[in-house]
GULUMLUM-365892 format. One record per residue: x, y, z of N, C-alpha, C in turn; residue in one letter. Coordinates in nm, 2 decimals. Layout:
<pt n_c1="X" n_c2="Y" n_c3="Z" ca_c1="X" ca_c2="Y" ca_c3="Z" c_c1="X" c_c2="Y" c_c3="Z" residu="A"/>
...
This chain:
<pt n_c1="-1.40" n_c2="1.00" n_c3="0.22" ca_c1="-1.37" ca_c2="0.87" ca_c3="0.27" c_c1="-1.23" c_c2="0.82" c_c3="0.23" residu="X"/>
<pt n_c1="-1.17" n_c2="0.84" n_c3="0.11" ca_c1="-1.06" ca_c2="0.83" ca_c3="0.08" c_c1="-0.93" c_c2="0.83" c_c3="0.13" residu="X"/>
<pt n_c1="-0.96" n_c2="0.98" n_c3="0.16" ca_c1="-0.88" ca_c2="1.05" ca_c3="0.24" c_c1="-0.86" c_c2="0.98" c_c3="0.41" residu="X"/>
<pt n_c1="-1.00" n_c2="0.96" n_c3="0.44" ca_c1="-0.95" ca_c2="0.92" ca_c3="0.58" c_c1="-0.92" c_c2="0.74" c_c3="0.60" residu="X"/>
<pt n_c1="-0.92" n_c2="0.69" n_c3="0.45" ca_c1="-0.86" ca_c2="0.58" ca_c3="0.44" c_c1="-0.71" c_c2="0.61" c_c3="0.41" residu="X"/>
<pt n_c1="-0.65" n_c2="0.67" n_c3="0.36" ca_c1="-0.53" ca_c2="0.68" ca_c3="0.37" c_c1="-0.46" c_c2="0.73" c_c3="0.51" residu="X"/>
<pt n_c1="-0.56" n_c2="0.81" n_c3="0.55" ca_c1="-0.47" ca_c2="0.82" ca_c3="0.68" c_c1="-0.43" c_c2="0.76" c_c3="0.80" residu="X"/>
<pt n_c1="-0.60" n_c2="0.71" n_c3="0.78" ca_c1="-0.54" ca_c2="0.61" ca_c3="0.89" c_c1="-0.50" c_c2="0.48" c_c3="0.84" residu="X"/>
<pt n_c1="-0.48" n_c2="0.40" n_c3="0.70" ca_c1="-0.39" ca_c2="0.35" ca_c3="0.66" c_c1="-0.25" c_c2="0.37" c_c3="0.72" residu="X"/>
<pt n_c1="-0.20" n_c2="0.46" n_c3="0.68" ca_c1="-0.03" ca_c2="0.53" ca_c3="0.72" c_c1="-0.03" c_c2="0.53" c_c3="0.85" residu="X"/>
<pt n_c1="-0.10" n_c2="0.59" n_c3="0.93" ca_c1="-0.11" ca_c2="0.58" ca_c3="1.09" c_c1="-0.08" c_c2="0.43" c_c3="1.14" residu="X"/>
<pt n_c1="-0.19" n_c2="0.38" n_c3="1.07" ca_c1="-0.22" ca_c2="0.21" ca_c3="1.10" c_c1="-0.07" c_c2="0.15" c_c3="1.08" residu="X"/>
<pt n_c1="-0.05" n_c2="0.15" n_c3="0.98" ca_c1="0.07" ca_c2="0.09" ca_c3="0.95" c_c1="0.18" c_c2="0.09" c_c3="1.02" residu="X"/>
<pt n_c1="0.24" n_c2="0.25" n_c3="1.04" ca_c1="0.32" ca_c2="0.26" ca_c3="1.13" c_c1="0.31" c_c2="0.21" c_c3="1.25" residu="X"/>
<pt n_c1="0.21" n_c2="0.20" n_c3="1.34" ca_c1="0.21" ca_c2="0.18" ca_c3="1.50" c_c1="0.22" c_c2="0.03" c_c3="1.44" residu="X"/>
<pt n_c1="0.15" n_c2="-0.05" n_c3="1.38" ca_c1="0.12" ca_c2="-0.18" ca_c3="1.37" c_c1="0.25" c_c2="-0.24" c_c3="1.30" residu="X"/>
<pt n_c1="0.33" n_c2="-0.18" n_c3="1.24" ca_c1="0.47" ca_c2="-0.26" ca_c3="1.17" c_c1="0.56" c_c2="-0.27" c_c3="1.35" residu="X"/>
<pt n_c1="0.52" n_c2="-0.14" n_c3="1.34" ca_c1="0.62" ca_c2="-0.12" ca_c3="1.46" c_c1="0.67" c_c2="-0.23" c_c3="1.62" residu="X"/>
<pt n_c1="0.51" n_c2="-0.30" n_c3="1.63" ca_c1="0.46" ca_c2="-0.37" ca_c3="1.69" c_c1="0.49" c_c2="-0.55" c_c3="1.67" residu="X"/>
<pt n_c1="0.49" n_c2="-0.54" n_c3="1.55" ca_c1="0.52" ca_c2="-0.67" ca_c3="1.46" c_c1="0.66" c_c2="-0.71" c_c3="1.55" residu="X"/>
<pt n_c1="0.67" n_c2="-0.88" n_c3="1.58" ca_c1="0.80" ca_c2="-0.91" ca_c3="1.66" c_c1="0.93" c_c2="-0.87" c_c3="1.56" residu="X"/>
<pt n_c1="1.01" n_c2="-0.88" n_c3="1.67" ca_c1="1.18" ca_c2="-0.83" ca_c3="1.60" c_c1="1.19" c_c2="-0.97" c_c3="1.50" residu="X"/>
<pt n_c1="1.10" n_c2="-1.09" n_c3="1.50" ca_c1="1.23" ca_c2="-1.21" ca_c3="1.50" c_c1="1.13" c_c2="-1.23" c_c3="1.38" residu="X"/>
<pt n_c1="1.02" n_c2="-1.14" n_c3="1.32" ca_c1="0.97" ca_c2="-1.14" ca_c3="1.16" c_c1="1.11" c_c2="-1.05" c_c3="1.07" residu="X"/>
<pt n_c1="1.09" n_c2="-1.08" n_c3="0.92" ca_c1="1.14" ca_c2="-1.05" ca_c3="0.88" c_c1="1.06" c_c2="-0.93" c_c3="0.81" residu="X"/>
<pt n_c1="1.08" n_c2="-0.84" n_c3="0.75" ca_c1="1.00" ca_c2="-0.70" ca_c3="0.69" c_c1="0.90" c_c2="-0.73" c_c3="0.61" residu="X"/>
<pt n_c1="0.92" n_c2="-0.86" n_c3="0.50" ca_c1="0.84" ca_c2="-0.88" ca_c3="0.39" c_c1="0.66" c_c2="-0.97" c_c3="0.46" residu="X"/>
<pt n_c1="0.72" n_c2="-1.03" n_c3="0.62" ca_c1="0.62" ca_c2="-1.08" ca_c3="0.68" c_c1="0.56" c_c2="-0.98" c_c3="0.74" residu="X"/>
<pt n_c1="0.63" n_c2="-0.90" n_c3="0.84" ca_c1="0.55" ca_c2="-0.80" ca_c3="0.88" c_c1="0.46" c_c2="-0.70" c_c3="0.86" residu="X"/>
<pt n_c1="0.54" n_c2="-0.63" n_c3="0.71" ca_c1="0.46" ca_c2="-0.55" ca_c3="0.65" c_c1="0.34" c_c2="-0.61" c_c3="0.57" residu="X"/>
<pt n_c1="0.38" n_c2="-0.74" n_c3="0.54" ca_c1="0.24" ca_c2="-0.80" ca_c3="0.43" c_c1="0.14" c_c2="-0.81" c_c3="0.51" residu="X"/>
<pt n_c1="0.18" n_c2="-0.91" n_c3="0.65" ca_c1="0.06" ca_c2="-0.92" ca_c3="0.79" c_c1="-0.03" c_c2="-0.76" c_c3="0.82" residu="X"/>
<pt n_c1="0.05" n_c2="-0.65" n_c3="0.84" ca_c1="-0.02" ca_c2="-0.51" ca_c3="0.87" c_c1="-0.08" c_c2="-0.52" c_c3="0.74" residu="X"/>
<pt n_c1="-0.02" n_c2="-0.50" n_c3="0.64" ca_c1="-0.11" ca_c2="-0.44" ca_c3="0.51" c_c1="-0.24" c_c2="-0.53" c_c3="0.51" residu="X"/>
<pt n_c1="-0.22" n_c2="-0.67" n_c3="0.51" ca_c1="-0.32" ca_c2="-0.73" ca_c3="0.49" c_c1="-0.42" c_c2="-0.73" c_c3="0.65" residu="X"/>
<pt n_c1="-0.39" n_c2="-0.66" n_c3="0.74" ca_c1="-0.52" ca_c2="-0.66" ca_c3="0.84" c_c1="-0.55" c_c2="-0.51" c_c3="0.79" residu="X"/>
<pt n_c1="-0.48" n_c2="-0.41" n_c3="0.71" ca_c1="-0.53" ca_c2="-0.30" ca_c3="0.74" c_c1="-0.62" c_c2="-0.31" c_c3="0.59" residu="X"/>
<pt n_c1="-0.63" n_c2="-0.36" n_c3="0.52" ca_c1="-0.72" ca_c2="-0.38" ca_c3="0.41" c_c1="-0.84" c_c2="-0.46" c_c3="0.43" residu="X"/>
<pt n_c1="-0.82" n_c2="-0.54" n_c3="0.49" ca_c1="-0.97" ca_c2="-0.60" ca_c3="0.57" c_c1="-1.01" c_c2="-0.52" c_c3="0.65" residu="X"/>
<pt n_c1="-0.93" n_c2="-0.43" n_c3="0.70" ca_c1="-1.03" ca_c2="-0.35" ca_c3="0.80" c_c1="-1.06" c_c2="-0.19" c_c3="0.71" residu="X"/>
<pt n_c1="-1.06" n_c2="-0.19" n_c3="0.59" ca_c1="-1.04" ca_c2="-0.06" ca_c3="0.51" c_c1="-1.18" c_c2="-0.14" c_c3="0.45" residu="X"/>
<pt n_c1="-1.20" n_c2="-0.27" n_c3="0.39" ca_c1="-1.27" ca_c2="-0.30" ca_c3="0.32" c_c1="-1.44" c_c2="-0.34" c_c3="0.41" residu="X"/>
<pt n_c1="-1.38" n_c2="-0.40" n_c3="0.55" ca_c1="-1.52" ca_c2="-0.41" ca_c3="0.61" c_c1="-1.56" c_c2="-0.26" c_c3="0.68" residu="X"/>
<pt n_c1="-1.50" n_c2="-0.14" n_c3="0.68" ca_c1="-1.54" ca_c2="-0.04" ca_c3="0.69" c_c1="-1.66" c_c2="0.03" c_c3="0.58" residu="X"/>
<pt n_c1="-1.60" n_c2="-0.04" n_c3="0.44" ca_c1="-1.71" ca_c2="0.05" ca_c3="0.35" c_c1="-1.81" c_c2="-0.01" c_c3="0.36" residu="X"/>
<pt n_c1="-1.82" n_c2="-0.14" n_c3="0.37" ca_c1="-1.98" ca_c2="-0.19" ca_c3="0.37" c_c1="-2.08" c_c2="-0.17" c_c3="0.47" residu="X"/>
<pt n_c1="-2.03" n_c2="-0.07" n_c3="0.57" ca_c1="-2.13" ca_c2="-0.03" ca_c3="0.66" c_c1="-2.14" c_c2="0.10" c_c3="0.65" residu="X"/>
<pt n_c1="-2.09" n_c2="0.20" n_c3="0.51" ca_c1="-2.14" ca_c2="0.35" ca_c3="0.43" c_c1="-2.22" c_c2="0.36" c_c3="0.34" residu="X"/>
<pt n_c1="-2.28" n_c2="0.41" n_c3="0.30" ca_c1="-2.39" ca_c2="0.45" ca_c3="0.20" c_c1="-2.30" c_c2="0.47" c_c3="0.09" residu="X"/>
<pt n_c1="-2.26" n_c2="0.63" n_c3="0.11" ca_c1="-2.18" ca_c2="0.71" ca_c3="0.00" c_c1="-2.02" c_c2="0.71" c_c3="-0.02" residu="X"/>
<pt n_c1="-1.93" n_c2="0.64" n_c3="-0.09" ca_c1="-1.81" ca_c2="0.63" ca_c3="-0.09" c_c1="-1.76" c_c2="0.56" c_c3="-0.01" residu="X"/>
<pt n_c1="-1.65" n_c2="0.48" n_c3="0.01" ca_c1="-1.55" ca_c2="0.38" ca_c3="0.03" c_c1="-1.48" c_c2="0.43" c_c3="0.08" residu="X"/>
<pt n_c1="-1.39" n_c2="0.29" n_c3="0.19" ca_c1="-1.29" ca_c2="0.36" ca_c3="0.24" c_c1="-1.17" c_c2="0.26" c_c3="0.17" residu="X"/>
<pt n_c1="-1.13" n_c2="0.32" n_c3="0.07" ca_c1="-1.00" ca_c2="0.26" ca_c3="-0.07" c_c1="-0.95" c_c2="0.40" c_c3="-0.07" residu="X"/>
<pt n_c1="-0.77" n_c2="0.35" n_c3="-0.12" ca_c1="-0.66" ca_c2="0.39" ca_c3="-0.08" c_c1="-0.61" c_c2="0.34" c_c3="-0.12" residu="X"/>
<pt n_c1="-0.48" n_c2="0.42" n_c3="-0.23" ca_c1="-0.37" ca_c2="0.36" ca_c3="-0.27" c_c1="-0.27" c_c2="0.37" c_c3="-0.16" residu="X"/>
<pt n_c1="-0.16" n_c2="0.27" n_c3="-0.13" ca_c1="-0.06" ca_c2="0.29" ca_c3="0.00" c_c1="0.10" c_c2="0.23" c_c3="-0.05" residu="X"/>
<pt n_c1="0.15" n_c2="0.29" n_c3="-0.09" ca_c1="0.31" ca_c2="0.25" ca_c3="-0.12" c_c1="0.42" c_c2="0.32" c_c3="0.03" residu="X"/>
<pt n_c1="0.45" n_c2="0.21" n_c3="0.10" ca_c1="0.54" ca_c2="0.22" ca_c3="0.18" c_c1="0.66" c_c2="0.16" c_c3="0.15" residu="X"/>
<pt n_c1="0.75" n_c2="0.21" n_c3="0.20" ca_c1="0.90" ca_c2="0.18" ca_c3="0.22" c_c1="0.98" c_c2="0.18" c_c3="0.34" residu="X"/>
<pt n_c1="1.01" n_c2="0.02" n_c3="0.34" ca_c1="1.09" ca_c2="-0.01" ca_c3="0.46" c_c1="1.24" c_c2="0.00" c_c3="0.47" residu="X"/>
<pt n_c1="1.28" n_c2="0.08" n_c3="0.53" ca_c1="1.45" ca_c2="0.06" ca_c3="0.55" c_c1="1.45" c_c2="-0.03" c_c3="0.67" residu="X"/>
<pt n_c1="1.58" n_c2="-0.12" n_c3="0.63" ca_c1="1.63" ca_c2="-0.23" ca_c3="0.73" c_c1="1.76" c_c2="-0.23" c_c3="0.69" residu="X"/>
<pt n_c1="1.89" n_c2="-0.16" n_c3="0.80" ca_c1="2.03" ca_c2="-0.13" ca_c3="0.72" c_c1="2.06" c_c2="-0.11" c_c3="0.65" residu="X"/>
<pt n_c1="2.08" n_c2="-0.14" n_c3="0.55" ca_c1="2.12" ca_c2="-0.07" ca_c3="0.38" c_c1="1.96" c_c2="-0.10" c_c3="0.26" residu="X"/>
<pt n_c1="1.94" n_c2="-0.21" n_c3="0.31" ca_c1="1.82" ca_c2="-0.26" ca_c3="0.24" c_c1="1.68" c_c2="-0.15" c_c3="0.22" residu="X"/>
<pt n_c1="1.65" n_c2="-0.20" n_c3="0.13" ca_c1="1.48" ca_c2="-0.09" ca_c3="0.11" c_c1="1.38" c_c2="-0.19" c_c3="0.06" residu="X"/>
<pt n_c1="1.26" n_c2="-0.19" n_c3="0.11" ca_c1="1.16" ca_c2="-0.30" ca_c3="0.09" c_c1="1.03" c_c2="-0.20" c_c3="0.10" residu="X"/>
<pt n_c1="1.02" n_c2="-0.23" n_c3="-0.05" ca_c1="0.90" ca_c2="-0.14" ca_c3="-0.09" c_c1="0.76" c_c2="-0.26" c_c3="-0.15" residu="X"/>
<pt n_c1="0.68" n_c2="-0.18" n_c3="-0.04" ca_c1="0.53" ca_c2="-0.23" ca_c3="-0.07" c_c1="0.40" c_c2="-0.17" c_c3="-0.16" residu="X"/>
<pt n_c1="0.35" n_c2="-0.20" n_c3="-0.25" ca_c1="0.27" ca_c2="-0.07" ca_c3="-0.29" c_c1="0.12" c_c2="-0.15" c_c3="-0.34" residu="X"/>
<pt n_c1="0.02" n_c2="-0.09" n_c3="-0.38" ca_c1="-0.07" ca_c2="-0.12" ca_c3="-0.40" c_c1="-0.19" c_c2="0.01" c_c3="-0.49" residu="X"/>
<pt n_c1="-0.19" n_c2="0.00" n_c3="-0.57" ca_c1="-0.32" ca_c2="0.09" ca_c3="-0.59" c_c1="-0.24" c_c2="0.19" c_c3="-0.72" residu="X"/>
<pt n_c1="-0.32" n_c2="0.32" n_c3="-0.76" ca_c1="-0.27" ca_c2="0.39" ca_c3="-0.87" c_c1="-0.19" c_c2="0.50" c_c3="-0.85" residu="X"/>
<pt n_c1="-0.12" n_c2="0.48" n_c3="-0.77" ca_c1="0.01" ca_c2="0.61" ca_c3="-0.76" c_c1="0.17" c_c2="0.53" c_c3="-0.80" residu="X"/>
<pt n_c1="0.25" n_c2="0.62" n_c3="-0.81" ca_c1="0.37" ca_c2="0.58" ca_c3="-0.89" c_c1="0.50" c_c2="0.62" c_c3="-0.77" residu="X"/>
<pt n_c1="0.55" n_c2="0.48" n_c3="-0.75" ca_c1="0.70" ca_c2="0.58" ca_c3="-0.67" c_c1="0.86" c_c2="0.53" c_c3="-0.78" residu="X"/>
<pt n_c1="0.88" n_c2="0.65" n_c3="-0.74" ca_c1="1.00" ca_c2="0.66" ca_c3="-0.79" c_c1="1.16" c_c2="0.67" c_c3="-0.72" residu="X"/>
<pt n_c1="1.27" n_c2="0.62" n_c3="-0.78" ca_c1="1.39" ca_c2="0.66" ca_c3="-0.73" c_c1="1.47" c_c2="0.79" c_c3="-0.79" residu="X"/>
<pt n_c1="1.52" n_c2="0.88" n_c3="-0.73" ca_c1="1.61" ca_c2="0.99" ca_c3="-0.78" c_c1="1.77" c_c2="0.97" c_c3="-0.76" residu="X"/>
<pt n_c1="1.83" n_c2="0.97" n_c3="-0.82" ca_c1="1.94" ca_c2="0.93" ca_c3="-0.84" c_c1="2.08" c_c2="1.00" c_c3="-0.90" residu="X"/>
<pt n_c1="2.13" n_c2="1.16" n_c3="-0.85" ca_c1="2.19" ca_c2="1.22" ca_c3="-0.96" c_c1="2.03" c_c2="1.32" c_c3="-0.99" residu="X"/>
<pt n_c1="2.07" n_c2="1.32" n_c3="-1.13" ca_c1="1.93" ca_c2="1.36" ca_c3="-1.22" c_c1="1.84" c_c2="1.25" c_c3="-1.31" residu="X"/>
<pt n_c1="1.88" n_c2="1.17" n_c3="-1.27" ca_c1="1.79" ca_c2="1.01" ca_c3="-1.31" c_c1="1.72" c_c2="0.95" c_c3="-1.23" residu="X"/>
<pt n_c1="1.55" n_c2="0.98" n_c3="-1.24" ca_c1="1.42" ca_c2="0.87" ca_c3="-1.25" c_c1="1.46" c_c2="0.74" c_c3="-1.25" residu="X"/>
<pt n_c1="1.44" n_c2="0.62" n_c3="-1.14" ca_c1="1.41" ca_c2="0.53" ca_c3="-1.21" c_c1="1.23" c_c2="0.50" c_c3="-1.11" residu="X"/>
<pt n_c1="1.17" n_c2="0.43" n_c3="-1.23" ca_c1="1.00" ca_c2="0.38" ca_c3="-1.18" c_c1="1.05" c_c2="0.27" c_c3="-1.07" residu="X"/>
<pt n_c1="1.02" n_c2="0.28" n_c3="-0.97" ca_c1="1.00" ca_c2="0.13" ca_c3="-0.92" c_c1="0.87" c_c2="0.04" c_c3="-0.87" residu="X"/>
<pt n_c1="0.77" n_c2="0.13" n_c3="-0.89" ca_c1="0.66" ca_c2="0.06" ca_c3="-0.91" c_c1="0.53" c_c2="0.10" c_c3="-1.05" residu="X"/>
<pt n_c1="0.43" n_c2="0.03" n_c3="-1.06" ca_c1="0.36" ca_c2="0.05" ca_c3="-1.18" c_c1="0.22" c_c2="0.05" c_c3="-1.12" residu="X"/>
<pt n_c1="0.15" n_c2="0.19" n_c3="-1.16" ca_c1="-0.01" ca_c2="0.16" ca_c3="-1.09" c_c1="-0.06" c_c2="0.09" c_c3="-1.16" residu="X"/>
<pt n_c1="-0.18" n_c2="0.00" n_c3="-1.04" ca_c1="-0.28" ca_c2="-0.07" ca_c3="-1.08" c_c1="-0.39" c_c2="0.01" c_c3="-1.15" residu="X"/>
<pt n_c1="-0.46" n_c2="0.03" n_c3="-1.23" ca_c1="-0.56" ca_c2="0.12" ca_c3="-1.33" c_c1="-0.61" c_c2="-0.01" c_c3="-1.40" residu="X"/>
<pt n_c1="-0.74" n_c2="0.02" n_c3="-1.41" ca_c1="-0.84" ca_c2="-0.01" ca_c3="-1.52" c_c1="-0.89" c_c2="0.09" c_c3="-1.59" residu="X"/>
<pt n_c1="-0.87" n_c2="0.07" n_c3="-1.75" ca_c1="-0.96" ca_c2="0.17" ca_c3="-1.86" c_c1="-1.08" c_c2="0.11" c_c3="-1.84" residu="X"/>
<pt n_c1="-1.16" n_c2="0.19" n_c3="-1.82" ca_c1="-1.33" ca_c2="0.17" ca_c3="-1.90" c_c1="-1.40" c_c2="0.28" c_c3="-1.92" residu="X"/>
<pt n_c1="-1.38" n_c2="0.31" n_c3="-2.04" ca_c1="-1.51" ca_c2="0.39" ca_c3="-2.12" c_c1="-1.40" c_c2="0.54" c_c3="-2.11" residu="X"/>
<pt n_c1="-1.28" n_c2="0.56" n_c3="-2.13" ca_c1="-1.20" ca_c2="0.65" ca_c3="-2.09" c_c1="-1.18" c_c2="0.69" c_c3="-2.02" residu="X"/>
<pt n_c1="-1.24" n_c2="0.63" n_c3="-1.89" ca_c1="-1.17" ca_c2="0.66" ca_c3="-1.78" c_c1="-1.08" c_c2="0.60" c_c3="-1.70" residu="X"/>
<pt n_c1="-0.98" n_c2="0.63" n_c3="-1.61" ca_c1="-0.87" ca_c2="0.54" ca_c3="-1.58" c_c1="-0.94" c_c2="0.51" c_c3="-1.42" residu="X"/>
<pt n_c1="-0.97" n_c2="0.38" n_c3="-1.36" ca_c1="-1.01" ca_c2="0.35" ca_c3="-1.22" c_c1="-0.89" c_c2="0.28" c_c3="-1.17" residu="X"/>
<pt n_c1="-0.87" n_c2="0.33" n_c3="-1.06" ca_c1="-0.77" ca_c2="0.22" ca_c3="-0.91" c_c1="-0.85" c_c2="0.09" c_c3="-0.96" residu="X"/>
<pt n_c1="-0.73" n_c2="0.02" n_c3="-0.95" ca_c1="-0.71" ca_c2="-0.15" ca_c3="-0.96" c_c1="-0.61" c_c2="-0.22" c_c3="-0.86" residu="X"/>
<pt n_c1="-0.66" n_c2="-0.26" n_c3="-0.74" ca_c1="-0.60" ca_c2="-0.36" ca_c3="-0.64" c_c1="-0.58" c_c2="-0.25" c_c3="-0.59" residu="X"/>
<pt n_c1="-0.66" n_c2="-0.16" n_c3="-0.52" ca_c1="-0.59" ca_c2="-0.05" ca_c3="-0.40" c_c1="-0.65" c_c2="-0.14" c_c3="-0.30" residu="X"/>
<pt n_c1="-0.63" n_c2="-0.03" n_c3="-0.15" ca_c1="-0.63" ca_c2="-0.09" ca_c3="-0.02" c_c1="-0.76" c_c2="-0.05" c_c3="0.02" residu="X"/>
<pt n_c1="-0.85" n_c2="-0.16" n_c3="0.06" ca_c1="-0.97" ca_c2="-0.16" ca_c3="0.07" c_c1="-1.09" c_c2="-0.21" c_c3="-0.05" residu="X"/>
<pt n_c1="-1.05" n_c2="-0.22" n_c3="-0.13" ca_c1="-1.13" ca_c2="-0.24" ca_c3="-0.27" c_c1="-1.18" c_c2="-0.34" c_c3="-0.29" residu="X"/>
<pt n_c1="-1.15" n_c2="-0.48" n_c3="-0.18" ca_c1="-1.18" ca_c2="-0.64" ca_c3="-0.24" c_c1="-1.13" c_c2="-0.64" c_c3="-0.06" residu="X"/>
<pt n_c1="-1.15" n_c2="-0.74" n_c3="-0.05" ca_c1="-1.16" ca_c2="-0.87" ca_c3="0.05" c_c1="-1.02" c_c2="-0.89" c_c3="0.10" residu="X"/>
<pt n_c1="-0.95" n_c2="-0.93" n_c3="-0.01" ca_c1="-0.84" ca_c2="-0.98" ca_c3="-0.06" c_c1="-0.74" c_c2="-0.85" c_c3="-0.14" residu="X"/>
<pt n_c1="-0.61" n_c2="-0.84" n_c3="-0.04" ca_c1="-0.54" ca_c2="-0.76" ca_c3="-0.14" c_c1="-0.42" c_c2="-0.83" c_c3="-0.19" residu="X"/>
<pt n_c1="-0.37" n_c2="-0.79" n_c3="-0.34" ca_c1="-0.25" ca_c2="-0.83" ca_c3="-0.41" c_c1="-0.12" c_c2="-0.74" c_c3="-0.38" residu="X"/>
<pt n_c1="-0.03" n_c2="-0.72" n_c3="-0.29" ca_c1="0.03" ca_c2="-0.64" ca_c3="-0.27" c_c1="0.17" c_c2="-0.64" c_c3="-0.39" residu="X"/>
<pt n_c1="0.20" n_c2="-0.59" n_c3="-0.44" ca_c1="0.35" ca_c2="-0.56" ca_c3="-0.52" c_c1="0.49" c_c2="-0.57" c_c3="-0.41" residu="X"/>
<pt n_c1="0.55" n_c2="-0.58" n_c3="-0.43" ca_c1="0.66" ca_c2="-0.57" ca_c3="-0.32" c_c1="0.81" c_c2="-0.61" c_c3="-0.41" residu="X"/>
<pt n_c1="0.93" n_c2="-0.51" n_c3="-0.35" ca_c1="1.02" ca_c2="-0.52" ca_c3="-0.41" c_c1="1.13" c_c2="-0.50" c_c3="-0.30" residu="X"/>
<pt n_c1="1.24" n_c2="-0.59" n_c3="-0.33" ca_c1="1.37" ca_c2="-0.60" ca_c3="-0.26" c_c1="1.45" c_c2="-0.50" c_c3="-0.34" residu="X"/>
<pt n_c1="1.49" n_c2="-0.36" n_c3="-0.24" ca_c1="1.61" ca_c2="-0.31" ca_c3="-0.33" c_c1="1.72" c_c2="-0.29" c_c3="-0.26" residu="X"/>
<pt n_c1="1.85" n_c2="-0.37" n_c3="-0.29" ca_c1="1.95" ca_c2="-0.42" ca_c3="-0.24" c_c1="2.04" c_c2="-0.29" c_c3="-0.16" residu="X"/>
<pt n_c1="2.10" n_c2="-0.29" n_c3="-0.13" ca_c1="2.21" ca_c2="-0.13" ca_c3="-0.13" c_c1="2.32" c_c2="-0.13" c_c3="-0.27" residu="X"/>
């Protein structure tokens, strides 16, 4: 289920940003997609038995020089630079009992908290 929540996440996204009017700005557009595509990730699992349809999803919008990055859930993106890493985002994780669980992925709650970062040129 995971799996086919991420994909058609990324699918979703794409046609659905795409669609978004010219006269929004990125940080509207992509919050509006993400936030229909997690209501529709979230009212999908309550009609399965066995596993969820949750998904971590970190996208990145180029708009001219600018980069506007969205992320949500426990994966990590990075910038390369030369031979220098920098983090630009931090997974959501809960410890319990030694194990590490997704915290605020896509589909997991009702309601998602999206991360989002302006990075300049």
């Amino acid at each position: 289920m995971a799996k086919q929540a991420g994909d058609l996440s990324v699918r979703g996204f794409l046609a659905d940003y795409f669609s978004t009017p010219d006269h929004w700005d990125v940080k509207t557009s992509a919050t509006r997609v993400l936030r229909a595509l997690n209501s529709w990730c979230y009212s999908q699992s309550q009609h399965v038995k066995e596993g969820s349809f949750v998904s971590s999803m970190s996208a990145m919008v180029f708009r001219g020089r600018e980069a506007h990055l969205f992320h949500m859930g426990d994966t990590l993106v990075f910038r390369l630079r030369g031979a220098e890493f920098e983090q630009l985002s931090r997974d959501h994780v809960t410890d319990l009992g030694g194990y590490r669980y997704p915290s605020r992925a896509l589909g997991m709650d009702g309601s998602v908290d999206i991360d989002y970062t302006h990075i300049p040129p």
